[in-house]
C-alpha positions as a LaTeX table, in Angstrom:
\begin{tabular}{lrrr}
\hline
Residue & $x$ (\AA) & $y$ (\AA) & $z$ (\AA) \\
\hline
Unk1 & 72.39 & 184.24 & 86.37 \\
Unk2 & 69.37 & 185.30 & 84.95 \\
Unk3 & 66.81 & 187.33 & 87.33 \\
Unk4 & 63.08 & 186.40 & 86.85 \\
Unk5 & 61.29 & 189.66 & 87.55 \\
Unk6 & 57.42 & 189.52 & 89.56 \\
Unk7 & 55.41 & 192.56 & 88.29 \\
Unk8 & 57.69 & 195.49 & 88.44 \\
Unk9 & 55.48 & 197.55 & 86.75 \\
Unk10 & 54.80 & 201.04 & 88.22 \\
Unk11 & 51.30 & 201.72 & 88.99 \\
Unk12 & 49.11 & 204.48 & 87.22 \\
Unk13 & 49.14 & 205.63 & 83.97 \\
Unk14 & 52.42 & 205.79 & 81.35 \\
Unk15 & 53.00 & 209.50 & 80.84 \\
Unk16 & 52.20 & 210.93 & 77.21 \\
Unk17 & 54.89 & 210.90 & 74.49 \\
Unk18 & 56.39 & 214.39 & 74.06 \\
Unk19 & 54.25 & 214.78 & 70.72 \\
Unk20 & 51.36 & 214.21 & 72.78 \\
Unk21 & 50.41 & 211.17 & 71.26 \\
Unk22 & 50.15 & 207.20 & 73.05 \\
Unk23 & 51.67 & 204.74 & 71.04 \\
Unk24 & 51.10 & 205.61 & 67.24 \\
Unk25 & 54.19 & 204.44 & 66.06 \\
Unk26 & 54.17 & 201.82 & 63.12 \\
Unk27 & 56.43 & 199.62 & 60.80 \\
Unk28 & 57.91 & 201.80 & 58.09 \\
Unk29 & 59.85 & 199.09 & 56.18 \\
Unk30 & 61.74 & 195.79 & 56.64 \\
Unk31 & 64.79 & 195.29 & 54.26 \\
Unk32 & 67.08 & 191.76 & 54.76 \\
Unk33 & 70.24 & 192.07 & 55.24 \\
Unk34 & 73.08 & 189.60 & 55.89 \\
Unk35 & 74.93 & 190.05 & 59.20 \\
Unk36 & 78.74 & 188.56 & 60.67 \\
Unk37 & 78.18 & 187.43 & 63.67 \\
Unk38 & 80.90 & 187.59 & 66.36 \\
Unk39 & 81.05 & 183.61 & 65.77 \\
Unk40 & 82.45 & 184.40 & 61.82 \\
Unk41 & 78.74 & 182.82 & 60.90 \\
Unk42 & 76.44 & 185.00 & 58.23 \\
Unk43 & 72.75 & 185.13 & 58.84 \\
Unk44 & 70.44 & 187.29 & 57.21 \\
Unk45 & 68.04 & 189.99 & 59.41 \\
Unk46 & 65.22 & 191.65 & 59.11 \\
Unk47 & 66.38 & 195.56 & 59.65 \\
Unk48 & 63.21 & 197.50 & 60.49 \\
Unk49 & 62.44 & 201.18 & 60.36 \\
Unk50 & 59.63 & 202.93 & 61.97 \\
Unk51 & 56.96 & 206.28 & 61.58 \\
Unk52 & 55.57 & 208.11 & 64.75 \\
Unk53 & 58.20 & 207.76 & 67.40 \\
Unk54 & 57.79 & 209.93 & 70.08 \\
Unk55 & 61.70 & 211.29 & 69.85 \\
Unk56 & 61.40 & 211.56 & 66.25 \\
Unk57 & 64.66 & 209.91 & 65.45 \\
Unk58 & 65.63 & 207.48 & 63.05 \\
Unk59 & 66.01 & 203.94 & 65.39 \\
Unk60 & 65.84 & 200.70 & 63.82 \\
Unk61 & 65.23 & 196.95 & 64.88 \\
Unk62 & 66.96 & 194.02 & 63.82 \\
Unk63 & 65.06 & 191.08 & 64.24 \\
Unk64 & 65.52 & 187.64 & 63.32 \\
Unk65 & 62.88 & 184.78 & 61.67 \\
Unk66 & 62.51 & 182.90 & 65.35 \\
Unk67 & 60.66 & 184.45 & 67.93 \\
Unk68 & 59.61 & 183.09 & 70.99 \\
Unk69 & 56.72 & 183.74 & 72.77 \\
Unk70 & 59.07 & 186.36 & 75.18 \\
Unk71 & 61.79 & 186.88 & 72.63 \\
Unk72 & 65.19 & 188.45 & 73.81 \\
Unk73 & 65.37 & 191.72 & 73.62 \\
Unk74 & 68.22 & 194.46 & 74.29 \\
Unk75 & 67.55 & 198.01 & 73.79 \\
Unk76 & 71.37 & 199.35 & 72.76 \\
Unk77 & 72.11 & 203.04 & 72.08 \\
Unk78 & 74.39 & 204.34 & 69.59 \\
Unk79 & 78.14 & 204.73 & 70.41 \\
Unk80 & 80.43 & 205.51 & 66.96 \\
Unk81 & 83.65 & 204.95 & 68.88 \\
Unk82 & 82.83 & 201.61 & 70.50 \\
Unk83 & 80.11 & 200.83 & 67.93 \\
Unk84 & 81.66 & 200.74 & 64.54 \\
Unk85 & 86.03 & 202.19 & 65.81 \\
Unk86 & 86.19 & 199.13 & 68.33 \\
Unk87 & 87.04 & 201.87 & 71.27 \\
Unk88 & 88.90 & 200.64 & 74.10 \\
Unk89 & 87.46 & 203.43 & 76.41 \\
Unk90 & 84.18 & 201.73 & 76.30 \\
Unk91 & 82.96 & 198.06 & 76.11 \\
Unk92 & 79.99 & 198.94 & 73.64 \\
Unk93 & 80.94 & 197.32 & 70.75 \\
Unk94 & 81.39 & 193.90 & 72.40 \\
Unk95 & 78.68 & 194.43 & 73.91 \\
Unk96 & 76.79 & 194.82 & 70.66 \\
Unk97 & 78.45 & 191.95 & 69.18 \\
Unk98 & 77.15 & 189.82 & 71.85 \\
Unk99 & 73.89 & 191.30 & 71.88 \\
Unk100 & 73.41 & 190.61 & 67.79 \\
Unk101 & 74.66 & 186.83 & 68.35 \\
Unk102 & 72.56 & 185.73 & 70.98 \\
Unk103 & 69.61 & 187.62 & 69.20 \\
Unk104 & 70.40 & 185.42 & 66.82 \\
Unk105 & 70.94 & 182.41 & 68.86 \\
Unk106 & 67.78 & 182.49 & 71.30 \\
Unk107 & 65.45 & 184.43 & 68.80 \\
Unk108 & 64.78 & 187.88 & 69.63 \\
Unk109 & 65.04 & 191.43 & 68.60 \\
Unk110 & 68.19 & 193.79 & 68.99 \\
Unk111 & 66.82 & 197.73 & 69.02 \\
Unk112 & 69.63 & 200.69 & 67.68 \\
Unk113 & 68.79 & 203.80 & 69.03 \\
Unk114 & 70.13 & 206.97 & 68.07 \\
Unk115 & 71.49 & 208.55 & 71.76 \\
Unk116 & 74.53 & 209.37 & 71.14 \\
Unk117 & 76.19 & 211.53 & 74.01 \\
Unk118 & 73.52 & 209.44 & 76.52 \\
Unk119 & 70.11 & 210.43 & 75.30 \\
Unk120 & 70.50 & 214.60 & 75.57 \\
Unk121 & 70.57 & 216.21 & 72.13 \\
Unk122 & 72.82 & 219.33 & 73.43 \\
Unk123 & 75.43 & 216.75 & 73.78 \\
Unk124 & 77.83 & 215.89 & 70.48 \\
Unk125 & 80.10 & 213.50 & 69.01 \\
Unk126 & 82.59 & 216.12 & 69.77 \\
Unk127 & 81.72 & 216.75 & 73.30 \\
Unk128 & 82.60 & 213.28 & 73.95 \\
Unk129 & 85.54 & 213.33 & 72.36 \\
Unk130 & 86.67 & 216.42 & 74.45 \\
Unk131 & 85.43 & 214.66 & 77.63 \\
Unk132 & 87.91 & 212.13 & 76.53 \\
Unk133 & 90.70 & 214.49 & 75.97 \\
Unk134 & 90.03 & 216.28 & 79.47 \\
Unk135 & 90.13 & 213.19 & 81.17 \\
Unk136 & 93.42 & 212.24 & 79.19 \\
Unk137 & 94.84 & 215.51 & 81.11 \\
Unk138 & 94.22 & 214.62 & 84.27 \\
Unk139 & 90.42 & 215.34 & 85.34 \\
Unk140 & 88.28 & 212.93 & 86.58 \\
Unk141 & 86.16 & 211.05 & 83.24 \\
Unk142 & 82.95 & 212.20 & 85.20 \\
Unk143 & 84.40 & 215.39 & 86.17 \\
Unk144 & 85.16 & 216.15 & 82.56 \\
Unk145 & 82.04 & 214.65 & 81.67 \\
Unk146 & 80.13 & 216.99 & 83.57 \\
Unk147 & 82.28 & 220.18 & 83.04 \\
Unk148 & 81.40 & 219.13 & 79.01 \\
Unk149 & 77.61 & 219.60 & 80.00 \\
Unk150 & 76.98 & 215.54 & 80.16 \\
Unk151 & 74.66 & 213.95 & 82.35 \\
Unk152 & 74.90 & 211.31 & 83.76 \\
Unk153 & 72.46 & 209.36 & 82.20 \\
Unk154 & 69.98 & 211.42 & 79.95 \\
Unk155 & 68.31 & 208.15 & 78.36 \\
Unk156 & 64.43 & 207.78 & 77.75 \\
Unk157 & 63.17 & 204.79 & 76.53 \\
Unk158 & 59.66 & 205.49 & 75.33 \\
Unk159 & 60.62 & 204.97 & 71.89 \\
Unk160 & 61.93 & 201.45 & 72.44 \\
Unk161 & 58.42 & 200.84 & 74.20 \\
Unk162 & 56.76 & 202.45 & 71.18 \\
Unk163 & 58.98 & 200.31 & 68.67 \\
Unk164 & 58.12 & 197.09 & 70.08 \\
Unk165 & 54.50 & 197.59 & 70.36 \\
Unk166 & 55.03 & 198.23 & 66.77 \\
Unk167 & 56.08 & 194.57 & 66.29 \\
Unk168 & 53.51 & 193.33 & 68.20 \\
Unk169 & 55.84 & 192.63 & 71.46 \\
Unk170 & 54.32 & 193.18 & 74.96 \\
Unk171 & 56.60 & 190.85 & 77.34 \\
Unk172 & 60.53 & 190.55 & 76.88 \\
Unk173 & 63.38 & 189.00 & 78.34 \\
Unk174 & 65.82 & 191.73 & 78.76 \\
Unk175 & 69.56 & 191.69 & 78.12 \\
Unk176 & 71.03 & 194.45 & 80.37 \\
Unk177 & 72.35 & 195.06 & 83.74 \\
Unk178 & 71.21 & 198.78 & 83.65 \\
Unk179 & 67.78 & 198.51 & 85.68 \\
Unk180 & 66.72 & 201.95 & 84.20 \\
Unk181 & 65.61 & 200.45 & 80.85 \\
Unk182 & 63.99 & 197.69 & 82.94 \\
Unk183 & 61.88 & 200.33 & 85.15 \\
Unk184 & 61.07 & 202.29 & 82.38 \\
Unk185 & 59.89 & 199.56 & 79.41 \\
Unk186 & 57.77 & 198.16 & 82.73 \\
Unk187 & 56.37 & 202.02 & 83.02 \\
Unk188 & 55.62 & 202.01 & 79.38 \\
Unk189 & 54.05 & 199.04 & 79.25 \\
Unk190 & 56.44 & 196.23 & 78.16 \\
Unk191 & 56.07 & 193.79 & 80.62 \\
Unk192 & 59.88 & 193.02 & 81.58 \\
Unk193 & 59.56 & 189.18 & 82.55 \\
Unk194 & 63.72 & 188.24 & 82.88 \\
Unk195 & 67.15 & 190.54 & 82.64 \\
Unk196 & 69.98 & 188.72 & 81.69 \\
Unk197 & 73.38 & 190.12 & 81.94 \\
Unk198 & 76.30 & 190.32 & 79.45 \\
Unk199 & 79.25 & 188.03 & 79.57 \\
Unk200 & 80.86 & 190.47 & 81.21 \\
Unk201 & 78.97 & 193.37 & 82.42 \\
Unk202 & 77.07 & 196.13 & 80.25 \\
Unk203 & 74.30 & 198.59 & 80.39 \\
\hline
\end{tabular}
C-alpha cells in the first residue's frame, strides 16, 4: 500500500553541494529514444543529460510526455550485473523494469545514477565481483562485503535533488522502500509527498 507522507522534511538549511555551489545544475540535452517495456510495448522517452551536478557524474533522466502534477519518480542507481546481465544475486534489474513501466504507465520520471559499488568511488566493478566470489567460498555476503572495503550503504542523493529541480520538479511520489532516499530528497528540498513500494520489495 502506498504511504502518504506529512512533512518529513528536516528542519534548517540543506547542506552545500561538495563544489560549493546550491543547485546550479541544468538540462544539457534531451534525445528520444524508443524503449521495450517489460509489457513487450515500445514507447518513445525523453533521455535527459545534465551540467553542474554536484558529484560530477554523468546521470541521466528518462522521462515520459505525461506528467502529473506529483509525477512518479524513482531514483535507481547503476548495477551492470542486475542492470543490463539479468543477475540472479540481485533483484535490480526487475526492479528497473518495473520502475521504467510504471513511469510509463502513471507519468513520471525514472533517474539512472552512476553508483556503482553503492555510491563510494574507491569501490569497483571488480570489488563486487570479488565480494561475490568470497561469499561463494563461504564468508558471510556482508562479511565479504566489508572485508572488500564496501559500505554498507555509501549513497548521496543530492544529485537526484539537483536533477529534478532541473526539470522543474519540487514534490514527487516516490517508488522505493529504502527510506534513505526519502529522508534525504525531503533534506534537499524535494518535497516527498507518497512512497510506493515495488511488486515485490526493492530499494
Amino acid at each position: 500500500m502506498p504511504e502518504v507522507l506529512n512533512g518529513d522534511v528536516r528542519s534548517g538549511e540543506a547542506p552545500a553541494p561538495a563544489d560549493g555551489r546550491r543547485g546550479g545544475a541544468r538540462v544539457r540535452s534531451r534525445v528520444e529514444i524508443p524503449l521495450h517495456l517489460a509489457d513487450g510495448s515500445w514507447q518513445t522517452a525523453h533521455v535527459i543529460t545534465f551540467d553542474g551536478l554536484s558529484d560530477g557524474l554523468e546521470h541521466i533522466a528518462v522521462s515520459y510526455t505525461r506528467h502529473p502534477a506529483v509525477p512518479l519518480v524513482r531514483v535507481h542507481s547503476e548495477c551492470l550485473t542486475g542492470d543490463v546481465l539479468g543477475s540472479g544475486r540481485c533483484d535490480c534489474g526487475p526492479q528497473l523494469d518495473e520502475s521504467l513501466q510504471r513511469v510509463a504507465e502513471e507519468g513520471g520520471i525514472l533517474l539512472y545514477l552512476r553508483q556503482e559499488g553503492q555510491g563510494r568511488r574507491d569501490i569497483s566493478l571488480y570489488d563486487k565481483l570479488d565480494a561475490y566470489s568470497a561469499a561463494d567460498r563461504g564468508r558471510g555476503a556482508g562479511a565479504a562485503g566489508h572485508g572488500l572495503r564496501l559500505a554498507d550503504d555509501a549513497r548521496d542523493y543530492h544529485a537526484a535533488a539537483q536533477m529534478l529541480r532541473a526539470l522543474g520538479v519540487s514534490r514527487v511520489r516516490l517508488l522505493t522502500s529504502n527510506p534513505d532516499k526519502v529522508r534525504q530528497l525531503n533534506w534537499y528540498g524535494i518535497a516527498v509527498e507518497e512512497r510506493l513500494d515495488f511488486a515485490g520489495r526493492g530499494v
